[in-house]
N, C-alpha and C positions, 0 to 999 in steps of 0.2 A: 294493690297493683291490678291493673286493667288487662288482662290477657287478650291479643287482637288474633285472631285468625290469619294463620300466614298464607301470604298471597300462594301460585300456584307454583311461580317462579323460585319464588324461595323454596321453597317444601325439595324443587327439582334438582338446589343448587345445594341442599345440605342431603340428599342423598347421593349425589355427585362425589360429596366433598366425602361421604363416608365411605363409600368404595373406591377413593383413589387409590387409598394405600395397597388393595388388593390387586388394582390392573396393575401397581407401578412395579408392587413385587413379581408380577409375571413376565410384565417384559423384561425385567433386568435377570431374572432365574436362570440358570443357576449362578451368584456370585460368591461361591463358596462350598467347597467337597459335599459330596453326598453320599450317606451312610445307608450302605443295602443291609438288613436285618434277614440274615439267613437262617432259619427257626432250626437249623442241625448241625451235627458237628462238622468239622473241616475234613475234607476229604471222601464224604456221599456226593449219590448224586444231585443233589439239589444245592451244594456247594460247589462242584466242577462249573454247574452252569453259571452261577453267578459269576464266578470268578472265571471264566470264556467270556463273558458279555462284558464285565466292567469293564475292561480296560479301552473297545471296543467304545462304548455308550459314551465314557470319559472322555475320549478325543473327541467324538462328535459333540458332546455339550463343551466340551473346551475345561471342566474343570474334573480333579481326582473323585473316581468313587472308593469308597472304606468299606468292605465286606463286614460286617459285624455278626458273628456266628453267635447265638445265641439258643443251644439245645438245649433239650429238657419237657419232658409231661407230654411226649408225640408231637411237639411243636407249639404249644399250649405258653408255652414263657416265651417265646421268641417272639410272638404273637403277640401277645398283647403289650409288649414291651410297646412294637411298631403301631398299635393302635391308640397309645395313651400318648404316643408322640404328637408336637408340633405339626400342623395339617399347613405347611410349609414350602414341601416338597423338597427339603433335603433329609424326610426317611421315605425309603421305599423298602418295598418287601416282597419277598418269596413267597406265594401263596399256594396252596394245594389242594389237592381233595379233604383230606384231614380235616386242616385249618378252615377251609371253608364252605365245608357240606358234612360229611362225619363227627364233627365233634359235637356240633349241637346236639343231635341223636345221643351219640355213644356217651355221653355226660350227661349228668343229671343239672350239672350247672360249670360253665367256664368263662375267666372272668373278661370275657371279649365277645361281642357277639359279630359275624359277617359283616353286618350294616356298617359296622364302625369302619369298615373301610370301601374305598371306593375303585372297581375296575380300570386299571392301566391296558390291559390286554396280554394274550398268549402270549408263553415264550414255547413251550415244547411240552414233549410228553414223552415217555418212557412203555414201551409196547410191556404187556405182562407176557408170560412162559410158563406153561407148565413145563415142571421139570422133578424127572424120578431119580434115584438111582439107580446107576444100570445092572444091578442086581438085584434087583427089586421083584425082576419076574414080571414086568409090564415090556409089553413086545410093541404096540405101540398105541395108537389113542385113543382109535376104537375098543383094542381087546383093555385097555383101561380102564375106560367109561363102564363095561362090561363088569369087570371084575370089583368096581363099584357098586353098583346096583345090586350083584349078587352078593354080596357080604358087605350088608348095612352094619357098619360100628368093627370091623375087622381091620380099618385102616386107619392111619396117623396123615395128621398133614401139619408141615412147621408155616410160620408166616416170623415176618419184622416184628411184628406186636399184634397186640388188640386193635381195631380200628384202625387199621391200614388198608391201603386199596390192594396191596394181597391178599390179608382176612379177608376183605365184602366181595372181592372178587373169588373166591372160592366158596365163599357163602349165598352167590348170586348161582354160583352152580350148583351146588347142593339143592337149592332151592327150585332150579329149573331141573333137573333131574331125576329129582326123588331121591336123593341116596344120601348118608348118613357116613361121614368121613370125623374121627375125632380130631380137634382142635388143637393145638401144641405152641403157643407162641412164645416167642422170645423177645427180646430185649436190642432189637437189631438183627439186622441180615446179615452179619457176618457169621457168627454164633449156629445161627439156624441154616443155613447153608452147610457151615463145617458139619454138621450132628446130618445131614441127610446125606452128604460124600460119604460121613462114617458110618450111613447105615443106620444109624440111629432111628432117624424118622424117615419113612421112603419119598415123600414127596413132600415137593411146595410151589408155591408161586412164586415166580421169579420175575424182577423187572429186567430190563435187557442192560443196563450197567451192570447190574452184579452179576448177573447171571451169563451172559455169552462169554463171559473168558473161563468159564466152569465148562459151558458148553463145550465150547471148539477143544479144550484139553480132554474133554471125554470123563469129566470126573462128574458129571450128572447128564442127564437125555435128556433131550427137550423133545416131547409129545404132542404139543398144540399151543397154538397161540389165543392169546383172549384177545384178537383184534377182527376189524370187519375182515380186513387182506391179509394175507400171505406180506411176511415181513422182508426186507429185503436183505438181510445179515440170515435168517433162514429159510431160505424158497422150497426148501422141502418139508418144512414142518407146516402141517395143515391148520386151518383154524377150526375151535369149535364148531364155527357153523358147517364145514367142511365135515365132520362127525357127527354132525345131526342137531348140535344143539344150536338153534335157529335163533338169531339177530341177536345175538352175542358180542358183547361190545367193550371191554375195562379195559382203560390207561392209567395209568400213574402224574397226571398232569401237572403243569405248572405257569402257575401265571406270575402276572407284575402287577403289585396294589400298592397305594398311598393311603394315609387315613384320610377317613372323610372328611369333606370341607376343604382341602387342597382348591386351588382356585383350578379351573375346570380348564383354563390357559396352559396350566401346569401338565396337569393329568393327559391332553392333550400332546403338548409336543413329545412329554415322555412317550407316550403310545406309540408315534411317528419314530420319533429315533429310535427304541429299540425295535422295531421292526426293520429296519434300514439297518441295526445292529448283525441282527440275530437273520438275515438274509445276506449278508454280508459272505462272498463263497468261501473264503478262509475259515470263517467262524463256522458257519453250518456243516464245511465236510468235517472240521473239529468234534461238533455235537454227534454228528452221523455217527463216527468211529466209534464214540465213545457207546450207543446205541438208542439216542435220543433221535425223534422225530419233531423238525422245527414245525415249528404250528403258530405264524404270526398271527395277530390280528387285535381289531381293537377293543376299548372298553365294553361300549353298549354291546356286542358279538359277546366278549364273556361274561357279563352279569348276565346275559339270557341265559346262556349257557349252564350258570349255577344256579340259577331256578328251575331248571329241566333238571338237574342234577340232583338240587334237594330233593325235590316232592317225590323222585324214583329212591332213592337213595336212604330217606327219611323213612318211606313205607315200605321196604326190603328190611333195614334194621328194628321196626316193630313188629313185624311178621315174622322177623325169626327171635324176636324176645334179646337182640345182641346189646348189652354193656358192658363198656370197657374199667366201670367200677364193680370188680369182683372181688 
């Protein structure tokens, strides 16, 4: 057989022919439900949001979305479920600090890595709290910080788990401070919250879903906030950098990701509508209440965003020697 070199025409009209199927599935997307993979259990906050947004996101794409809670291993199963998925765009997923900056770090190996999926964009973020109990003998965030520094290894602090952005972010203080607080974690914030009300452990980090209905009932203090500003559910509680400890910055974030290879048509209008979603004034004073800070915005905005995030985040976790396999 005499193989002929294909003109230039042809070579243009069989690469044509092999991306049709790709543009044809974008413009007709979505033609059938789509299943959001929520990496925790039903009724945190990283499920209230999904389940505010879907129904929201559903009318504007015109078809049902399916929550799909999938907990377990800090988000570690739920996770890679959505990354060994069809690059389709009927899975989308709840992405977080955890899922995509901490776990690489705090694991010696987990079987998904970031790449595998591709930025949709912000949905929101959950401001941190410090918070004591008010018999704890902390008056407030200065005489705090104070009574840290002077009795290195005399205090407890609970967190959600290992590898949570209440751990790093109390371990970002520890580390800008100099002070030496033991570590206590649990197995979820409910848990660890109840045992600091009882006195058990005197303080933790709080995100503002779990923590401002503690708050406002007076059953824990809240002393400083881990954000740039003054929060708007707390205008009297100061932020570290307001106590001295300078350009001090943890949230609890969350975005919207597809697996990689999603046609990029796809990844797109998703990006569009849930920002149109999740701006929506119904939706957002919903989130507000709840104590979520909406944070729209696109793809390219948050893949920067988590590589500013690893390389801080990656070298904070080797300098204090932190894994989550002990």
């Amino acid at each position: 057989m005499i193989l002929r070199a294909l003109s230039r025409r042809t070579v243009l009209a069989l690469a044509a022919a092999a991306l049709l199927p790709f543009g044809a599935q974008a413009q007709t997307w979505p033609a059938k439900p789509i299943r959001w993979v929520v990496a925790y259990p039903a009724g945190g906050g990283s499920d209230f949001l999904a389940r505010q947004l879907a129904p929201q996101l559903a009318k504007q794409l015109g078809q049902n979305i399916i929550i799909d809670n999938r907990p377990g291993a800090a988000g570690i199963i739920g996770t890679d479920n959505a990354a060994k998925s069809p690059p389709d765009g009927y899975t989308i997923l709840t992405g977080d600090n955890g899922a995509m900056v901490f776990h690489e770090a705090m694991y010696k190996k987990i079987p998904y890595t970031p790449s595998d999926f591709a930025a949709a964009g912000f949905m929101a973020r959950f401001p941190l709290i410090v918070a004591v109990n008010p018999s704890a003998g902390f008056t407030d965030g200065r005489q705090w910080l104070d009574a840290l520094k002077k009795s290195p290894g005399k205090y407890t602090y609970a967190s959600p788990g290992i590898g949570s952005p209440h751990h790093l972010a109390m371990e970002l203080l520890k580390s800008r401070t100099q002070t030496f607080v033991v570590h206590v974690p649990y197995r979820g914030t409910a848990m660890a919250v109840q045992d600091v009300i009882a006195g058990q452990v005197p303080m933790m980090v709080l995100d503002t879903a779990a923590g401002l209905p503690q708050i406002r009932s007076g059953k824990v203090k809240a002393l400083a906030v881990m954000s740039k500003k003054r929060i708007a559910a707390l205008p009297d509680v100061p932020t570290l950098d307001e106590l001295g400890v300078k350009d001090f910055e943890v949230t609890a974030w969350q975005g919207l990701f597809v697996p990689k290879g999603t046609p990029a048509e796809i990844v797109t209008r998703l990006s569009t509508e849930m920002n149109k979603a999740i701006t929506t004034p119904e939706i957002k004073a919903k989130l507000e209440d709840f104590g979520l800070e909406v944070l729209p915005g696109d793809g390219p905005a948050l893949a920067s965003f988590i590589q500013k995030e690893t390389a801080f985040w990656h070298a904070l976790i080797k300098e204090r020697n932190l894994s989550a396999e002990q």
